[in-house]
C-alpha positions as CSV (number, residue, x, y, z in Angstrom):
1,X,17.9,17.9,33.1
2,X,19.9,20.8,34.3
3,X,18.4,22.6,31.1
4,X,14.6,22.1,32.9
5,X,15.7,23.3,36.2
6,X,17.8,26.2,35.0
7,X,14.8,27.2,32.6
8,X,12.2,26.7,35.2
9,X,13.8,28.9,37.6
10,X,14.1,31.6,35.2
11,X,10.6,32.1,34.5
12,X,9.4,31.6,38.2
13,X,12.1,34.6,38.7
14,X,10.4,36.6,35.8
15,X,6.8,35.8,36.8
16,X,7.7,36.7,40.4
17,X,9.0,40.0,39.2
18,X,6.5,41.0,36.7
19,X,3.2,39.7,37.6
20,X,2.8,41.2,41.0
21,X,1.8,44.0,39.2
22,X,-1.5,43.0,39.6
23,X,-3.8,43.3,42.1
24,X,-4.1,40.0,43.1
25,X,-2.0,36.9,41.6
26,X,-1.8,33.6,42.5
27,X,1.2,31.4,41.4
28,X,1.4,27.4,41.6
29,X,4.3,25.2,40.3
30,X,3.3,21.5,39.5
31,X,5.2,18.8,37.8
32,X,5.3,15.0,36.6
33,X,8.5,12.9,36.6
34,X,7.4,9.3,34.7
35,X,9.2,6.4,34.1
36,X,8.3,3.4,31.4
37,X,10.2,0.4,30.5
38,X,9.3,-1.7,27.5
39,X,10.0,-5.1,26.3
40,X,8.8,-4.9,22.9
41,X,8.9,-8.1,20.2
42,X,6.0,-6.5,17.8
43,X,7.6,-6.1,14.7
44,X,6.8,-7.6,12.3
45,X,10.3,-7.7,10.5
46,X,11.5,-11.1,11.5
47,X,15.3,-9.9,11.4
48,X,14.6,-7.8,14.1
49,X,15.1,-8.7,17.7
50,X,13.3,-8.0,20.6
51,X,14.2,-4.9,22.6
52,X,14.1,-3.9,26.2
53,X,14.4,0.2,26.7
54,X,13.1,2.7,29.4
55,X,12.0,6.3,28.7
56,X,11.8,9.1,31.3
57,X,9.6,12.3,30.8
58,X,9.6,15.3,33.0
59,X,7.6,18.2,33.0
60,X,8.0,21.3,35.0
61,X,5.0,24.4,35.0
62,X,4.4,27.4,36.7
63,X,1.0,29.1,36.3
64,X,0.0,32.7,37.2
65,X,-3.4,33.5,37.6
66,X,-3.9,37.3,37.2
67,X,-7.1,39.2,39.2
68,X,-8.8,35.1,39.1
69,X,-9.4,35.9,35.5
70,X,-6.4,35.4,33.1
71,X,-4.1,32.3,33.8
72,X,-0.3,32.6,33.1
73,X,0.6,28.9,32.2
74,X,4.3,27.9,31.3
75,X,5.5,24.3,30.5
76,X,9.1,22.8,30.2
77,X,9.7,19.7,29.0
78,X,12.7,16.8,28.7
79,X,11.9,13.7,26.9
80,X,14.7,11.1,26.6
81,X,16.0,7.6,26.2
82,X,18.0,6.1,29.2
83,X,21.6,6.0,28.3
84,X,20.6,6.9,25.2
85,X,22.6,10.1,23.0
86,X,22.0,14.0,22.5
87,X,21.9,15.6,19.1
88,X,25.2,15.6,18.5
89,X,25.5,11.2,18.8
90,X,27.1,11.8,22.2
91,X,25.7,9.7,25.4
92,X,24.1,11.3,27.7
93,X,24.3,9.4,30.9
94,X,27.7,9.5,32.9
95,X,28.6,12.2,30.9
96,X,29.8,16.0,31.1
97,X,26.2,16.8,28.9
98,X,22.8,17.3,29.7
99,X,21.3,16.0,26.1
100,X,19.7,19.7,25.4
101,X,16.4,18.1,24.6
102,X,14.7,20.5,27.1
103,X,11.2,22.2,25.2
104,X,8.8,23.9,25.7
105,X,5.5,22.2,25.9
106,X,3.0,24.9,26.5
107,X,3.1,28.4,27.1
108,X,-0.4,30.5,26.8
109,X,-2.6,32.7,28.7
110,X,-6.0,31.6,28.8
111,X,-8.8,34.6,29.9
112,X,-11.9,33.4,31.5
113,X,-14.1,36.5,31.1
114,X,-13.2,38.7,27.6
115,X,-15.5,41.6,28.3
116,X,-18.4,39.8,28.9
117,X,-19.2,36.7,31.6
118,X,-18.7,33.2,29.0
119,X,-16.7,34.6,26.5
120,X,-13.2,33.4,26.8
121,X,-10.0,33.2,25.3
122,X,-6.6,31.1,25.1
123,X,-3.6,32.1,22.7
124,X,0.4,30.9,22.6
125,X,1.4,27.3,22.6
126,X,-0.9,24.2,24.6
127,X,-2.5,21.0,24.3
128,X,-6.0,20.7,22.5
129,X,-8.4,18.5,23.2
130,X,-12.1,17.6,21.9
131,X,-14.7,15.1,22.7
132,X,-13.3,11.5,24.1
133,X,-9.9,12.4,21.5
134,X,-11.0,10.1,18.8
135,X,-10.4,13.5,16.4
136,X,-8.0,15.9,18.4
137,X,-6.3,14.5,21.7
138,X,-2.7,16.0,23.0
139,X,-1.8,12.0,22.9
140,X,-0.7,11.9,26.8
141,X,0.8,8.1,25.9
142,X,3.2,9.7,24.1
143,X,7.2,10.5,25.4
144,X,6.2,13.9,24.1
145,X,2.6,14.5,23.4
146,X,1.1,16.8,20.9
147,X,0.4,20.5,21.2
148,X,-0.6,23.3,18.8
149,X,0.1,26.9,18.6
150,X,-2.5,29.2,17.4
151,X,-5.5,30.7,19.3
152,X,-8.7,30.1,20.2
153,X,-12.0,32.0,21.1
154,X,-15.3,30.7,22.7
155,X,-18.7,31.3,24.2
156,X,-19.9,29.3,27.4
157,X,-23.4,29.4,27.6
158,X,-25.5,27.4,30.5
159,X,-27.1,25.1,27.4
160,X,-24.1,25.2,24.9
161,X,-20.4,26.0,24.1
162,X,-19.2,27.5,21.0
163,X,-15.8,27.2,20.5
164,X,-13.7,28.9,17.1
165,X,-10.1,28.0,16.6
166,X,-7.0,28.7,14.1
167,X,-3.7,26.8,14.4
168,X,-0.4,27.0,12.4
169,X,0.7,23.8,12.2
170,X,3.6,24.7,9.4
171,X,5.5,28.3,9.0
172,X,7.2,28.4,5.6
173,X,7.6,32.1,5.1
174,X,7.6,32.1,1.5
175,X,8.3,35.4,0.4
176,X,6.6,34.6,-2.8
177,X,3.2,33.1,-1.9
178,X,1.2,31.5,0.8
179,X,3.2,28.0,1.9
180,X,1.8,28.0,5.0
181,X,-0.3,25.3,7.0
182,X,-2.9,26.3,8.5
183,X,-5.8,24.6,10.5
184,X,-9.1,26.3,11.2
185,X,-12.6,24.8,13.1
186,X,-15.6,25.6,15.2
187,X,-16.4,22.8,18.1
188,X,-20.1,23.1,19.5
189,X,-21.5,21.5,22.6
190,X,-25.0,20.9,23.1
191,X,-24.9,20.5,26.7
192,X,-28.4,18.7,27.5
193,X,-28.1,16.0,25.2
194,X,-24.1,15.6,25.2
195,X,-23.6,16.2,21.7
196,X,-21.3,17.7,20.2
197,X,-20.8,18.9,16.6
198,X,-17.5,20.4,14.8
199,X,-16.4,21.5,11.7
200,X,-12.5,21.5,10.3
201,X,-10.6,23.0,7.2
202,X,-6.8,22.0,6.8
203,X,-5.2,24.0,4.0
204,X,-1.9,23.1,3.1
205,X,-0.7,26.0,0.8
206,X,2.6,23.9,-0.8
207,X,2.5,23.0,-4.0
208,X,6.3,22.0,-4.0
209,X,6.5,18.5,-3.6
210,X,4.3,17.2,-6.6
211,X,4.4,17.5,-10.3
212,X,1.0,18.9,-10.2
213,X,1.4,21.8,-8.1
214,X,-1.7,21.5,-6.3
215,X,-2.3,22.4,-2.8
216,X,-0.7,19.6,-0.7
217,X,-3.6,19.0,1.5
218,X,-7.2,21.0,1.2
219,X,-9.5,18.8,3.4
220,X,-12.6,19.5,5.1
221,X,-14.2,17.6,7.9
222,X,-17.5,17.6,9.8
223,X,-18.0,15.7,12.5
224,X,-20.3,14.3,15.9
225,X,-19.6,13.0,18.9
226,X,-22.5,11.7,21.5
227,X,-22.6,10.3,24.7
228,X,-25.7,8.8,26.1
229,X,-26.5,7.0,29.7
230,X,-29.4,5.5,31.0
231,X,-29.8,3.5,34.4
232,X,-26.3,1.4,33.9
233,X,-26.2,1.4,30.2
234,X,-24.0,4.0,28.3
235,X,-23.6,4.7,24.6
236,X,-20.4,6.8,22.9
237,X,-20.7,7.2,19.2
238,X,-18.1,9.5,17.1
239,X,-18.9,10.3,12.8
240,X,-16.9,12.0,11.1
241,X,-17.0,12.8,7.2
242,X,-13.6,14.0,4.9
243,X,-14.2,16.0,1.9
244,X,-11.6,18.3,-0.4
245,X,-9.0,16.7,-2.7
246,X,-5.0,16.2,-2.3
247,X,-2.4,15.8,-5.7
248,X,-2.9,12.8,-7.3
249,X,1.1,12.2,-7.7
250,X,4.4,13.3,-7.7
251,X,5.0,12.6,-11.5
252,X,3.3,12.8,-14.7
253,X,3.7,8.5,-14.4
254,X,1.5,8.3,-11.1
255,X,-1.7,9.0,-13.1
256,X,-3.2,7.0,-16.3
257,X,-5.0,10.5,-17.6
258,X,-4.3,14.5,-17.2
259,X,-6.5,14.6,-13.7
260,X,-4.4,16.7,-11.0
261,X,-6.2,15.8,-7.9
262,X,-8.2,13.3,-6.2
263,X,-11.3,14.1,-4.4
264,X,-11.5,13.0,-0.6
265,X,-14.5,10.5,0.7
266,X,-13.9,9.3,3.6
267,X,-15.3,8.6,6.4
268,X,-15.3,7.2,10.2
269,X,-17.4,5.4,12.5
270,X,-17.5,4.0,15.9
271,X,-20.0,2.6,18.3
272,X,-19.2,1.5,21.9
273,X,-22.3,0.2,24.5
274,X,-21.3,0.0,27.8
275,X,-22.8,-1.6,30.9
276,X,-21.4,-0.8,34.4
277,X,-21.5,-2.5,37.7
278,X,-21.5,-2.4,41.5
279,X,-20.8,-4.7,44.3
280,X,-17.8,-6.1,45.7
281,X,-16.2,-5.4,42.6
282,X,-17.1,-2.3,40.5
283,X,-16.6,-1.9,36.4
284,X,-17.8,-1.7,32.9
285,X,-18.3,-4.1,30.2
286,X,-18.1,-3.1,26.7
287,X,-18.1,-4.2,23.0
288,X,-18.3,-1.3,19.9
289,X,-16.7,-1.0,16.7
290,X,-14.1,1.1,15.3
291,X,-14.4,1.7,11.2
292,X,-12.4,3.8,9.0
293,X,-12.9,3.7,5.1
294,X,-9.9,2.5,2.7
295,X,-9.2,3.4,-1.0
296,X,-11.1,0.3,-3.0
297,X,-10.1,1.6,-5.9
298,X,-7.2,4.0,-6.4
299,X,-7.7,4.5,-10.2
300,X,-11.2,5.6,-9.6
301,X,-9.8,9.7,-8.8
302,X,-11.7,9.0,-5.3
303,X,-9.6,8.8,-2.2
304,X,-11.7,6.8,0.5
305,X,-8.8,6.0,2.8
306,X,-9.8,7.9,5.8
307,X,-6.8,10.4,7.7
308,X,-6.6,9.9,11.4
309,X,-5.8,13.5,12.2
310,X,-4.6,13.9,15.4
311,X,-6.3,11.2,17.6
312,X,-5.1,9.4,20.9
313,X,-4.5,6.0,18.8
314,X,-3.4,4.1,21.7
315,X,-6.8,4.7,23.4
316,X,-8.4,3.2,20.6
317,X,-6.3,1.0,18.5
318,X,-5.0,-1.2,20.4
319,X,-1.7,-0.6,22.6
320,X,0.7,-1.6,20.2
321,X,0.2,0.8,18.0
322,X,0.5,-1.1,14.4
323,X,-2.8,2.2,12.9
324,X,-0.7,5.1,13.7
325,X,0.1,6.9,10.4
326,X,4.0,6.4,11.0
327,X,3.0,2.4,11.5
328,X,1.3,2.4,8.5
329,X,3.7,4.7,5.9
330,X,4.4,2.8,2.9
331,X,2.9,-0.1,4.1
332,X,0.9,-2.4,1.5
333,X,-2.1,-1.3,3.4
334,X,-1.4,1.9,4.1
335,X,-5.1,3.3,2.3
336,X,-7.1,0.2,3.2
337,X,-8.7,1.9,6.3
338,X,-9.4,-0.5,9.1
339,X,-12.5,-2.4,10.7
340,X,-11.8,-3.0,14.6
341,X,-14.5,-5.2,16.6
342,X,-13.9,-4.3,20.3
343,X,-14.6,-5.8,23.4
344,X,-13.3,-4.4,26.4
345,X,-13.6,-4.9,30.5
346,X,-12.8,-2.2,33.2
347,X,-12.7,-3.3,36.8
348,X,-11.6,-2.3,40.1
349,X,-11.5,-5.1,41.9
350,X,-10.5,-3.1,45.7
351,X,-9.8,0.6,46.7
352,X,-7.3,1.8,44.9
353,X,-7.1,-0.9,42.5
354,X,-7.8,-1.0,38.4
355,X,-7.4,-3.9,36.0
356,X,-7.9,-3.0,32.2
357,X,-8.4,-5.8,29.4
358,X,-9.4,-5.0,25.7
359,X,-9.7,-7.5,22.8
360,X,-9.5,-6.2,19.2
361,X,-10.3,-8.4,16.0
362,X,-8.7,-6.2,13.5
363,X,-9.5,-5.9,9.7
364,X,-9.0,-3.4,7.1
365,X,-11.7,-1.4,5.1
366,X,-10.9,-2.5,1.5
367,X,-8.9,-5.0,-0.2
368,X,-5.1,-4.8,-0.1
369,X,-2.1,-7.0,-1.2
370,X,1.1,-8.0,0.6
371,X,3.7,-8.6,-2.1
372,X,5.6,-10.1,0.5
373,X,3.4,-12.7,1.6
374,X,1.8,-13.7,-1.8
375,X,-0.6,-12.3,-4.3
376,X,-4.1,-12.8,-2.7
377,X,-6.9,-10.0,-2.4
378,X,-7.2,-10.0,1.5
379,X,-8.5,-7.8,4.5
380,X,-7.2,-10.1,7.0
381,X,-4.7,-8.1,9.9
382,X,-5.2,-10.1,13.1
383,X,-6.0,-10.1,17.0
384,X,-4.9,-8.3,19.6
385,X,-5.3,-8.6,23.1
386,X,-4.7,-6.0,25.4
387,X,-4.5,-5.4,29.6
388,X,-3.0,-3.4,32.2
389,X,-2.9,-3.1,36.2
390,X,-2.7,-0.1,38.0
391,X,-2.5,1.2,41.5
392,X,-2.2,4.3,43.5
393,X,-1.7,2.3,46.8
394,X,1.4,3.4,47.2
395,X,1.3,6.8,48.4
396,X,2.1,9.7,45.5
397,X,2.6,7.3,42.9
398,X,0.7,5.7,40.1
399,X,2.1,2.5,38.8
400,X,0.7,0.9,36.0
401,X,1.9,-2.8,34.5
402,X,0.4,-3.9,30.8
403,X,1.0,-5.8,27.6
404,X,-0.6,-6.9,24.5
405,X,-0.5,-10.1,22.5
406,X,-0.8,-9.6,18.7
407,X,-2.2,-12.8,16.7
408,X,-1.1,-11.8,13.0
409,X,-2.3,-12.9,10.1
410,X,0.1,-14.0,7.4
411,X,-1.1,-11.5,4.9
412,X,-0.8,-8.9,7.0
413,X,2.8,-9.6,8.6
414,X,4.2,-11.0,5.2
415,X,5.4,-14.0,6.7
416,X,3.6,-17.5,7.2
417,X,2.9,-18.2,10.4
418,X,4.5,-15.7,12.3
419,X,4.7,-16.5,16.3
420,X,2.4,-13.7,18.2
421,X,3.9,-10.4,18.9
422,X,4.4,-9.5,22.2
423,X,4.5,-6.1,24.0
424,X,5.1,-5.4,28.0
425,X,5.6,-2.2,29.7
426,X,6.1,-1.0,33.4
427,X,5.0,2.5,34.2
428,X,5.5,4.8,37.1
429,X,4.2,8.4,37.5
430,X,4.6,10.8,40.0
431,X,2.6,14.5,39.7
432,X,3.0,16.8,41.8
């Protein structure tokens, strides 16, 4: 924590010194200090016991806007475990240490006007986020949270948005060849009819950790995302399609003939109706469904399992997070994609007030088998119900209190009739 404060200071002290240049410069500090506790009994490992943790996240910022058109914006960040350790395995409560897991979360400057009134710009390190996040969200759940560092350009029109991007998600500086990761898209927004439309490519220029030496990852992806209202009724859809090909193995012995890639087809969909409500108590009903394509058949040199990118997964999968891509690694579904049936309620039943409940009936895509269960062809996963109660009644604070329930199903958790999963959290945020 020192580390924040210590850091902070020193670039108020440098952005007090330097940016008064200007002719006119505004600076604001802001902050969030927030607190979660979890009980968690969701895995599905039945040697493993339940756990009870807390993890605290504090940000820091200081933001410079320059002449009202270029914004300064600077972001510290410590993420830790309660009495948990630093790098070096040492504790870091009640002791001489500070952990040293201060980072910086963002750091840009974003111009409002380049040149001309509507185009703008934003370069350095920051968050990035599209549509309702079910493609790119910065994952604000997370202890952490997800930012990029790149650059990106757009053009704000009263009917429409263009917006171009590149990010460097990997640096290998191979002095030899291109190694690098790179990410590059265009996002569009047609404003009258909410729809956006976007277009990605990821190149992943390795070729060092397969026998085939083919481009790690070369994946292109098109997508929509629409919103539609009318009276009380409200529709959100999202499509997107993956094309391009990965290596088919890491050895000669992961392929049955001399093919070195497998092309990409896959694909997501998801459809959410909503109907909202007034009266004594205000909300919104809705049911949609959430699909992502699996690999039906991985001899076929088709890969169908769709990638989840970079999306807010605890928005949309449940809060227990059993779809996240670390969830899923090596898991006997891992390619199966997933079929989630949604039903969901939102009310706020006084001022100040907000009760959440979601119910998701979870399958996969395509076929998969649990050796550890038995040998059936199955796409059973399971239930999960969500819900959550928040306030801001107490005065600067937001404090949320949730949990899920997961019904599994034996295929899916490996073991015959597994007792539900359970998952409760108690969250407290202050911004400022």
């Amino acid at each position: 924590m020192k580390g924040l404060i210590k850091g902070l200071l020193i670039l108020a002290i440098a952005l007090v010194a330097v940016v008064p240049a200007a002719a006119d410069t505004e600076i604001n500090f802001s902050g969030q200090v927030r607190l979660r506790e979890e009980i968690d009994d969701k895995n599905l490992d039945t040697s493993q016991s339940m756990v009870n943790f807390a993890d605290l996240r504090t940000r820091l910022a200081v933001e410079a806007v320059v002449d009202g058109n270029t914004r300064v914006f600077i972001q510290l960040q410590d993420s830790r475990r309660m009495g948990g350790f630093d790098q070096f395995g040492n504790r870091t409560s009640g002791e001489l240490n500070d952990g040293k897991s201060v980072e910086l979360h963002q750091a840009y400057f974003h111009i409002d006007n380049l040149f001309a009134e509507g185009i703008g710009m934003k370069a350095g390190r920051f968050e990035l986020a599209f549509g309702n996040g079910r493609v790119f969200s910065p994952c604000g759940w997370s202890q952490v949270g997800r930012s990029w560092e790149g650059s990106m350009g757009w053009f704000d029109h009263s009917e429409f948005k263009i917006t171009a991007f590149g990010l460097k998600a990997m640096e290998r500086n191979n002095p030899k060849k291109n190694a690098d990761f790179d990410i590059a898209g265009v996002y569009a927004t047609i404003k009258d009819i909410n729809l956006d439309l976007f277009g990605l490519y990821e190149y992943d220029a390795d070729t060092s950790g397969n026998y085939w030496l083919v481009n790690n990852v070369d994946r292109t992806i098109v997508g929509a995302y629409f919103t539609y209202e009318y009276e009380r009724f409200d529709v959100i859809l999202n499509a997107v399609r993956q094309g391009g090909n990965i290596p088919r193995g890491l050895a000669p012995a992961d392929t049955a003939d001399n093919d070195d890639k497998l092309c990409i087809k896959a694909c997501m969909l998801t459809a959410e109706v909503g109907y909202s409500f007034e009266g004594q108590v205000t909300g919104r009903l809705a049911a949609g469904i959430d699909y992502t394509s699996g690999d039906d058949d991985p001899g076929d040199g088709d890969f169908k399992a769709y990638n989840n990118l970079y999306l807010a997964g605890h928005k949309f999968q449940g809060y227990m997070n059993f779809f996240t891509a670390t969830a899923v690694a090596n898991r006997p579904y891992q390619d199966a994609g997933l079929v989630d049936w949604m039903f969901r309620a939102q009310m706020e039943p006084a001022d100040g007030w907000w009760i959440n409940a979601d119910a998701h009936f979870f399958s996969t895509a395509a076929d998969y088998v649990n050796p550890l269960a038995d040998t059936t062809v199955t796409k059973d996963v399971g239930v999960e119900l969500d819900a959550k109660v928040a306030t801001t009644r107490v005065h600067g604070i937001h404090i949320e209190v949730g949990g899920s329930m997961f019904f599994v199903e034996d295929a899916f958790a490996g073991v015959q009739d597994m007792d539900p999963r359970l998952w409760l959290y108690t969250m407290m945020t202050v911004n400022f």
